[in-house]
C-alpha positions as CSV (number, residue, x, y, z in Angstrom):
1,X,140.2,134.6,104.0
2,X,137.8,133.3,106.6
3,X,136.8,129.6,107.3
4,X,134.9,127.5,109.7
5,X,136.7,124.3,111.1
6,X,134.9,122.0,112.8
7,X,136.7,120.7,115.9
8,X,136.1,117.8,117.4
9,X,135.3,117.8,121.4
10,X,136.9,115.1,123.8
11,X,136.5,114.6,127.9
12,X,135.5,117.8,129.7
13,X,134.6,119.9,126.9
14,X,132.1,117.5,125.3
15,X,130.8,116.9,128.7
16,X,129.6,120.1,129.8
17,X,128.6,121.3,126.4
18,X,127.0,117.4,125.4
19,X,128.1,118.3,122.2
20,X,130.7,116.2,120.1
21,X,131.8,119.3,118.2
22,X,132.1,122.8,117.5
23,X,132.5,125.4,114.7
24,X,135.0,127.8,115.5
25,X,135.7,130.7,112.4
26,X,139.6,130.5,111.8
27,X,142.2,132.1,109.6
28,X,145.6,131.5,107.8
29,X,147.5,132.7,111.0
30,X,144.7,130.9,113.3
31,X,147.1,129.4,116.7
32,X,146.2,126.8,118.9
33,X,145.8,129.3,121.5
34,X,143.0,131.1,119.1
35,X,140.4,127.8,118.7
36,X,140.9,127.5,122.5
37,X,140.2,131.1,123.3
38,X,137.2,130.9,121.5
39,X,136.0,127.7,122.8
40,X,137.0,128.6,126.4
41,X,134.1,131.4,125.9
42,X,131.3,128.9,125.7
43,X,131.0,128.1,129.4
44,X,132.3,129.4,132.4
45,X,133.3,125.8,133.4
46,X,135.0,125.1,130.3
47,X,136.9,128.5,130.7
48,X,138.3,127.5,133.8
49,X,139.0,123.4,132.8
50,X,140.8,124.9,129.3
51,X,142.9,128.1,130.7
52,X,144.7,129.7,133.7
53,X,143.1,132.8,135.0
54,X,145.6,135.2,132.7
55,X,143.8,133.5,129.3
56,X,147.0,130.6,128.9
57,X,145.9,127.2,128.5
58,X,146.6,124.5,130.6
59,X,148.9,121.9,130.2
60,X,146.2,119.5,130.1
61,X,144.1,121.3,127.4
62,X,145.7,119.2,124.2
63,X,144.9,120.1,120.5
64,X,145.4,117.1,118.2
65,X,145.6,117.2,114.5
66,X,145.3,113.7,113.3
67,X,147.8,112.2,115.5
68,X,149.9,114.4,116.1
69,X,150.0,116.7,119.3
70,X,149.4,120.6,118.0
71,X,151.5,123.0,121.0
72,X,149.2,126.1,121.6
73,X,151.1,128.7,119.8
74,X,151.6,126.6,116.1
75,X,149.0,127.4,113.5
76,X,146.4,125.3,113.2
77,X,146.8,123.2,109.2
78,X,144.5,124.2,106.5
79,X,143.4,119.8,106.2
80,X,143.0,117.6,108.9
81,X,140.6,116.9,111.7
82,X,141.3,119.0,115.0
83,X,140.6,117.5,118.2
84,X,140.7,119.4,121.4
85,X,140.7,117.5,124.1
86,X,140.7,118.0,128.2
87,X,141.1,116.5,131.0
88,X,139.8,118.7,134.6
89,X,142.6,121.3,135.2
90,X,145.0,119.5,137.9
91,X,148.1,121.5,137.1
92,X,147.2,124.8,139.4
């Protein structure tokens, strides 16, 4: 089954897109990794702020659910609000 989450945008991301959200299409087995896959594809910049040039993210690309720090390759929850948040790459 198919869903839309909204996820909320923090630093970089909602900068360059001047947006404070986005809908991203998820599923039950929908990964950290996924959401910032698909909001990598956006913008170039955010691409390169959210993920190494092999497709992993950063270590300063962070997904939050409440508050509670999401690692990339967990699912994401079926409740709660999803924050992805990023600061400029600085980690190489």
């Amino acid at each position: 089954m198919s869903r839309t989450l909204k996820v909320r945008l923090r630093g970089y991301p909602e900068a360059v897109l001047a947006d404070d959200s986005v809908l991203v299409p998820t599923g039950r087995t929908t990964t950290g990794t996924d959401v910032i896959d698909y909001v990598s594809r956006l913008d170039r910049r955010i691409q390169e702020a959210l993920q190494h040039r092999d497709g992993t993210p950063r270590r300063s690309t962070r997904l939050l659910v409440g508050s509670r720090v999401l690692e990339h390759t967990q699912r994401i929850p079926e409740t709660g609000e999803v924050v992805l948040l990023a600061a400029l790459p600085c980690d190489g």
